[in-house]
C-alpha positions as CSV (number, residue, x, y, z in Angstrom):
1,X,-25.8,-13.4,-5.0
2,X,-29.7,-14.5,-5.4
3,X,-30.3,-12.5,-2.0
4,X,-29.2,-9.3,-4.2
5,X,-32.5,-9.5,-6.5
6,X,-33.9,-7.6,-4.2
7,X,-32.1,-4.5,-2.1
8,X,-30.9,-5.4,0.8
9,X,-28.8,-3.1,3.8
10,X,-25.4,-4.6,4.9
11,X,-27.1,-5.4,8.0
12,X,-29.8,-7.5,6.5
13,X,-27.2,-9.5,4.2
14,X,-25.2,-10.0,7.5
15,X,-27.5,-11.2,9.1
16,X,-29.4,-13.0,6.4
17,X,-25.8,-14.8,5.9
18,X,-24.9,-15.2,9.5
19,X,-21.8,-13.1,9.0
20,X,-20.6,-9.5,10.2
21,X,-21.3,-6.3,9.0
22,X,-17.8,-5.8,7.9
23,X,-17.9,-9.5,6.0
24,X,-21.1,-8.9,4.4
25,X,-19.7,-5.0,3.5
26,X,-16.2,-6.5,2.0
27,X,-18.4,-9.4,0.0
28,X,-20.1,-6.4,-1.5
29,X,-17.4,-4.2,-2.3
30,X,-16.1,-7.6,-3.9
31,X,-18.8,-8.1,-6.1
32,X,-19.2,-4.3,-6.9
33,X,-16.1,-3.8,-8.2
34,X,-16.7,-7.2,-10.4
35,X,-19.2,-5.3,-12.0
36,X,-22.0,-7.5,-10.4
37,X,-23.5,-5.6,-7.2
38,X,-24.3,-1.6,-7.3
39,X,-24.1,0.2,-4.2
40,X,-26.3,2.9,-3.2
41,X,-25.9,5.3,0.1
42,X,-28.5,7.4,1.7
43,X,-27.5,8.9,4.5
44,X,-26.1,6.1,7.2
45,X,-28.0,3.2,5.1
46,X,-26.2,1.3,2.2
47,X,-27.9,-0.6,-0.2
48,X,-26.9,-3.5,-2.6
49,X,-28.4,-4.9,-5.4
50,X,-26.9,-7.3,-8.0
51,X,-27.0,-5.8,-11.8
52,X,-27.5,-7.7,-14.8
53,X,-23.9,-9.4,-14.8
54,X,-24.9,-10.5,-11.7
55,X,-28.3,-11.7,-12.2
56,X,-26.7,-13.9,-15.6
57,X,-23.8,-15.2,-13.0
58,X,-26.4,-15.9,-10.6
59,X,-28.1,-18.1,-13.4
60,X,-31.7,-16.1,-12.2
C-alpha cells in the first residue's frame, strides 16, 4: 500500500514486490474494488495509485 503514494505500472509493483505481473495485477484489483487503489489505463500501460481510503489504511 505505501508503494501506491506514488503511480506505479503493474510491472514496477511486480517487480518492486518480487512477485508476478498477474500477482501484483490481482493485489490491485483487490485493493481497487476495496475502494483503496484507482486504476488508470492508457493504452497497454496500467497505473495504480492508492486514494485517500488508502492513504488513512496505510496510516501515511
Amino acid at each position: 500500500m505505501r508503494l501506491l503514494a506514488e503511480p506505479h505500472t503493474t510491472t514496477s509493483l511486480a517487480r518492486a514486490l518480487h512477485v508476478s505481473n498477474a500477482t501484483a495485477s490481482s493485489h490491485a484489483a483487490a485493493l481497487r474494488s476495496a475502494g483503496m487503489a484507482t486504476t488508470t489505463r492508457t493504452g497497454r500501460s496500467v497505473t495504480h495509485q492508492r486514494t485517500a481510503l488508502g492513504t488513512l489504511v496505510a496510516g501515511a
